[in-house]
N, C-alpha and C positions, 0 to 999 in steps of 0.2 A: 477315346471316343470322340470324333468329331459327326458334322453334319454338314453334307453339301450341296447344293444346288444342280437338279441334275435337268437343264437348260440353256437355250442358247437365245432367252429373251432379255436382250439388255436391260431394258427398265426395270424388268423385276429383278435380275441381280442387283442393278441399282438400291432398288427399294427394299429390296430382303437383308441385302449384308449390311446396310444400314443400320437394321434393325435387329436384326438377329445375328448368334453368334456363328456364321457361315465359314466354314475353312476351306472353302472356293468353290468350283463350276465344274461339273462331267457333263462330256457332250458324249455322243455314239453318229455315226452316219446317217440316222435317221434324223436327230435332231438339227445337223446341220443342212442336210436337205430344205429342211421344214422352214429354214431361216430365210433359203436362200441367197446365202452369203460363204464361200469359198472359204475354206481356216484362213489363209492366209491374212485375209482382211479381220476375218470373224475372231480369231485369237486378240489380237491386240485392242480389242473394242472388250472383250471380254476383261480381259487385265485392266485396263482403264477405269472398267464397270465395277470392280474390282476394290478399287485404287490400290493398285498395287501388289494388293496383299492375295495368301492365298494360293493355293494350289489348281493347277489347267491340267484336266483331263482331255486328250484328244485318241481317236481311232483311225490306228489303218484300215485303207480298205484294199492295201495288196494282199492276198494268199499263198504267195511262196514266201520263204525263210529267204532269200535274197532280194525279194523284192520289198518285203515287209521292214528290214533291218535299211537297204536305202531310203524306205518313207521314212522311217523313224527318225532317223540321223538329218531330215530335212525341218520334218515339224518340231524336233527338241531344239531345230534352233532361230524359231519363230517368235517362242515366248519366253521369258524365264519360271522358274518352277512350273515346267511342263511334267506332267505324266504321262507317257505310250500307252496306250489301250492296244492290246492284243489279242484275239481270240483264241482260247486256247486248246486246238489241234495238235500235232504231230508237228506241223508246215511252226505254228505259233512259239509251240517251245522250241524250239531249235535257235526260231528269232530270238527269243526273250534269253536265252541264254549266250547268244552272240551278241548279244545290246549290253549284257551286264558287264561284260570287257571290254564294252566301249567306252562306260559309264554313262549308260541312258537308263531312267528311270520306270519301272514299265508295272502296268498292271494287265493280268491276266484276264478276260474278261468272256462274258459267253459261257460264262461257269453252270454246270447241271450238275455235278457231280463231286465228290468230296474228291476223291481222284485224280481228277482235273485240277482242281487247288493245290494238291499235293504236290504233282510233279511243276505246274508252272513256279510252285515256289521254290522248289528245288533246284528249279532251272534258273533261278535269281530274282522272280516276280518279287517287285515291294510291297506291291495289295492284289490281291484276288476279288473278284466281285461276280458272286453267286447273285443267280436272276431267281430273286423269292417266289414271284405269282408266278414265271413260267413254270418252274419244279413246284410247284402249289398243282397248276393246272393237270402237269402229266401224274405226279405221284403222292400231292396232298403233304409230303411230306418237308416242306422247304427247311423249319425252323429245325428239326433233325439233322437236315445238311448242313446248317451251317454251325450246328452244333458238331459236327462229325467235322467238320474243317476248322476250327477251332479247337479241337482236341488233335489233330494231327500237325498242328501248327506250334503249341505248344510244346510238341515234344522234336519235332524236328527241324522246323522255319520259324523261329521265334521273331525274326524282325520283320516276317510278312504280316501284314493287315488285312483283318474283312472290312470286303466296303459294299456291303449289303447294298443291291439295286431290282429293278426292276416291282417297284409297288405299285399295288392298285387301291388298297386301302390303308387306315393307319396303326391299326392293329398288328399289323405285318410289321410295321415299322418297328414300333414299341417292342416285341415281341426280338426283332432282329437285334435292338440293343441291347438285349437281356444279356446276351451271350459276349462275353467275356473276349477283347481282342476284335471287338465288333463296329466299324462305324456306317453311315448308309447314305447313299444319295440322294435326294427326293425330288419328284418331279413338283414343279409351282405350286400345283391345285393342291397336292395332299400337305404343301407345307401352310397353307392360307386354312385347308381344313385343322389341324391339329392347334390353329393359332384362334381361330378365331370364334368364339363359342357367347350365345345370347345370352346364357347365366351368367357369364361374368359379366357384364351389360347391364341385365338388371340388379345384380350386386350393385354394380356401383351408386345406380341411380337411387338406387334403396340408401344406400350410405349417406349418400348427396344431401338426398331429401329431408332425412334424420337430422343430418347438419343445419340443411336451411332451419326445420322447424325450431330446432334449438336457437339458434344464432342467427339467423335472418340473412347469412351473406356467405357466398363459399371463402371464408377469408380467415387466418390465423390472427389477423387484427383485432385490435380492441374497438370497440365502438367509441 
């Protein structure tokens, strides 16, 4: 089970991996739009932000199996421990199974269906990444899917990974790491939502206070 950062804002990878136990950054072509900044640059600030550690997710945005395995073979040698983001089509698997006898590392991505997990693993994918809220939106049934990819992974792709993405709340979240072979990517808001909560706040201040009245000073010192 890990947890990743599924963002291309420096600062807050700065200030999350810091803090929390992050096993790196997925970005998609929207996210890097959104930066605008080009991988080329964008990766190695990313690693930086980083320090070092940690796993880079990035995506093609060719759609043929020949043009997808040339991006591939350019971006895996941008950063080190890059992951290929591939979506996974007909065009996708073809790629992801011509990258695995490259030795490129690749995740299957744009996942709706347990099917789709299947065959990209089969095809050599290292992690599959089912979109929770969008299969929420069309069939309600997301946390089923990746229960059904998780049982087909088991018996046939044991050294594929879920990497649970695409949330919109955190329930979703909680919910995706229940399932066994499960890890997820989370965009900034929902990781600062599940972190950061007023009860524990007034816990403490409760504690504090308790302390003062006893002991007059926040301090394990002797008067």
């Amino acid at each position: 089970m890990s947890v990743y950062l599924d963002t291309s804002d420096i600062e807050q990878i700065k200030i999350l991996s810091d803090l929390l136990p992050i096993a790196g950054v997925t970005t998609n072509p929207t996210i890097v739009a959104k930066s605008g900044v080009k991988m080329l640059n964008l990766l190695p600030r990313i690693r930086d932000a980083l320090d070092g550690d940690g796993l880079i997710f990035g995506q093609v945005i060719s759609t043929n199996a020949d043009d997808i395995v040339a991006e591939a073979l350019k971006l895996n040698q941008m950063v080190d421990n890059f992951i290929v983001k591939i979506p996974v089509n007909m065009q996708g698997v073809k790629a992801i199974k011509r990258l695995k006898n490259e030795g490129v590392t690749t995740l299957g991505t744009a996942i709706y269906t347990s099917q789709q997990a299947f065959f990209a693993a089969l095809a050599g994918a290292s992690f599959v990444a089912p979109y929770i809220n969008r299969i929420d939106m069309l069939t309600g049934n997301a946390i089923e899917t990746v229960e059904s990819i998780s049982n087909l992974l088991s018996h046939h792709a044991q050294t594929c990974q879920i990497l649970g993405a695409s949330f919109k709340n955190t329930k979703q979240v909680i919910d995706c790491l229940s399932i066994p072979q499960a890890s997820v990517t989370i965009p900034v808001a929902l990781v600062h939502q599940m972190m950061e909560n007023p009860c524990v706040n007034e816990a403490i201040d409760q504690f504090n206070q308790d302390w003062l009245d006893s002991f007059g000073t926040l301090s394990h010192e002797e008067k």
